[in-house]
N, C-alpha and C positions, 0 to 999 in steps of 0.2 A: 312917652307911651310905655319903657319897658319901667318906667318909677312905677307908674299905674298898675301897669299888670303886676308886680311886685308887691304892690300895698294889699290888692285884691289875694292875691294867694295868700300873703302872710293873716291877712284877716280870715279867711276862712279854714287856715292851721287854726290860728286861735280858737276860732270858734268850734272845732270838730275838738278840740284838746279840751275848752270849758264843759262841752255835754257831755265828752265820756266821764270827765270829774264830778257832772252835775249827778247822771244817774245810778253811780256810784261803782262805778268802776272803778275807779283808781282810792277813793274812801274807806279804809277798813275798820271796823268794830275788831275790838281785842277782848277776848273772855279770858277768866284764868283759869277754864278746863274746856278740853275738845268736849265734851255734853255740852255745857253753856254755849260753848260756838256753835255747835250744829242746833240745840235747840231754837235758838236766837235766830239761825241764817235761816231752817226751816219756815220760821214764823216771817221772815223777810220775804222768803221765797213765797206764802201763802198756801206751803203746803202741812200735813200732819204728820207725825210719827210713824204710822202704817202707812205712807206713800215710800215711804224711805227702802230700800230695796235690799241694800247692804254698803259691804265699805269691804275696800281695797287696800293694799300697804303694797307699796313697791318702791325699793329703794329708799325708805324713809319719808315716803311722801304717802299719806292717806287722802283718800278719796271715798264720796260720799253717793252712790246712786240712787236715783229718786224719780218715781214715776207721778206725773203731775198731769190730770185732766184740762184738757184744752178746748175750745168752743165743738172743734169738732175731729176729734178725738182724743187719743191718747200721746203724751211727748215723754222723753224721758232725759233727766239733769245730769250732770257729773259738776261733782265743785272737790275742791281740796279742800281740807284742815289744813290751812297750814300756820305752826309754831315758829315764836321769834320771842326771842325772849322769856320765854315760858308762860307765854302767853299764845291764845289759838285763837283762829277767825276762821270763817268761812269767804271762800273764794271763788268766784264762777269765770272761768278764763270762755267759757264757750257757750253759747245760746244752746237751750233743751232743742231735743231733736225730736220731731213727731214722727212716730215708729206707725201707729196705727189713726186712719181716716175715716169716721165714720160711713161717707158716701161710697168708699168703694172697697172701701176692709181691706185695703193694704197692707201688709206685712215687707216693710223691707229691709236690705239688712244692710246696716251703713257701715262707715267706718269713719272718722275723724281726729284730726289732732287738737290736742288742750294741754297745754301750758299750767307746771305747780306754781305756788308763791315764790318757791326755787330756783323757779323758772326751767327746770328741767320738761322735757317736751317728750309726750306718751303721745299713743296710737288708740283710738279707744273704738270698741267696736260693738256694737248692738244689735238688736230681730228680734223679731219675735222667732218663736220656736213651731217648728212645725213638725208632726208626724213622725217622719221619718227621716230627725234631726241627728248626725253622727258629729257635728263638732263644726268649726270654722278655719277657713283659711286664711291666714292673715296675710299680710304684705308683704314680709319678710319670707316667702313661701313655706310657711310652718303649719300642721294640722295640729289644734287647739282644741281643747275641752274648754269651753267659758261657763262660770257660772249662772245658776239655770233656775231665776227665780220662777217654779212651779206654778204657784197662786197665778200669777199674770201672766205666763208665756212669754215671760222674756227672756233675752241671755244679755248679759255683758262680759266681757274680758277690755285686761289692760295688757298694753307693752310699750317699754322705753324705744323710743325713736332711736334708729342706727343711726 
């Protein structure tokens, strides 16, 4: 019985190990310039150059934000650039997060961790912006100015994980 239950677990390692290889998560495309990478990973991603929101640098590590229409609203991306060899790819360590729902016009304001190709580990934080928006508080108990893409009412900011 514990051979069986054995075989069963390591079969379904396997198999959770083949689909994250399969849908390309662990697969990288290598460009020989961060344009060509983000061009290249945009077009993977299915989105355009005016979805692209901006880019971040912390610590040597750049990142890419990007707001992406969903069936039924708005989500929004984070992926790295990251360089190896002098060569760059696009990297998505974390699923887009839907910021706004059509059905009930939510606006909320999340926080989440993602992982560079570095592997060093940020805090990342997103919302839409409201009215009488004065900044955010992050985790670390710090009051923040995050960048304030205008056009869409959104903010993001980054911080390295203590």
């Amino acid at each position: 019985m514990k051979a069986k239950t054995l075989w069963i677990t390591l079969g379904i390692l396997l198999l959770t190990g083949c689909s994250l290889f399969a849908n390309g998560q662990k697969k990288l495309t290598w460009q020989d310039t961060s344009y060509d990478a983000i061009h290249k990973g945009a077009k993977e991603e299915k989105i355009t150059e005016d979805e692209i929101m901006g880019r971040t640098e912390i610590a040597g590590d750049v990142f890419i934000f990007y707001e992406k229409k969903v069936s039924d609203g708005d989500a929004v991306g984070v992926v790295n650039i990251g360089k190896k060899n002098g060569k760059y790819t696009w990297y998505r360590s974390s699923n887009e997060i839907q910021i706004k729902n059509k059905k009930n016009n939510s606006s909320p304001s999340v926080h989440f961790k993602v992982e560079s190709l570095t592997k060093q580990k940020y805090t990342v934080y997103l919302g839409r912006v409201k009215s009488n928006f004065h900044g955010i508080d992050t985790v670390n108990g710090n009051r923040v100015a995050p960048t304030i893409d205008k056009k869409r009412q959104i903010y993001y900011f980054m911080e390295p994980m203590q």
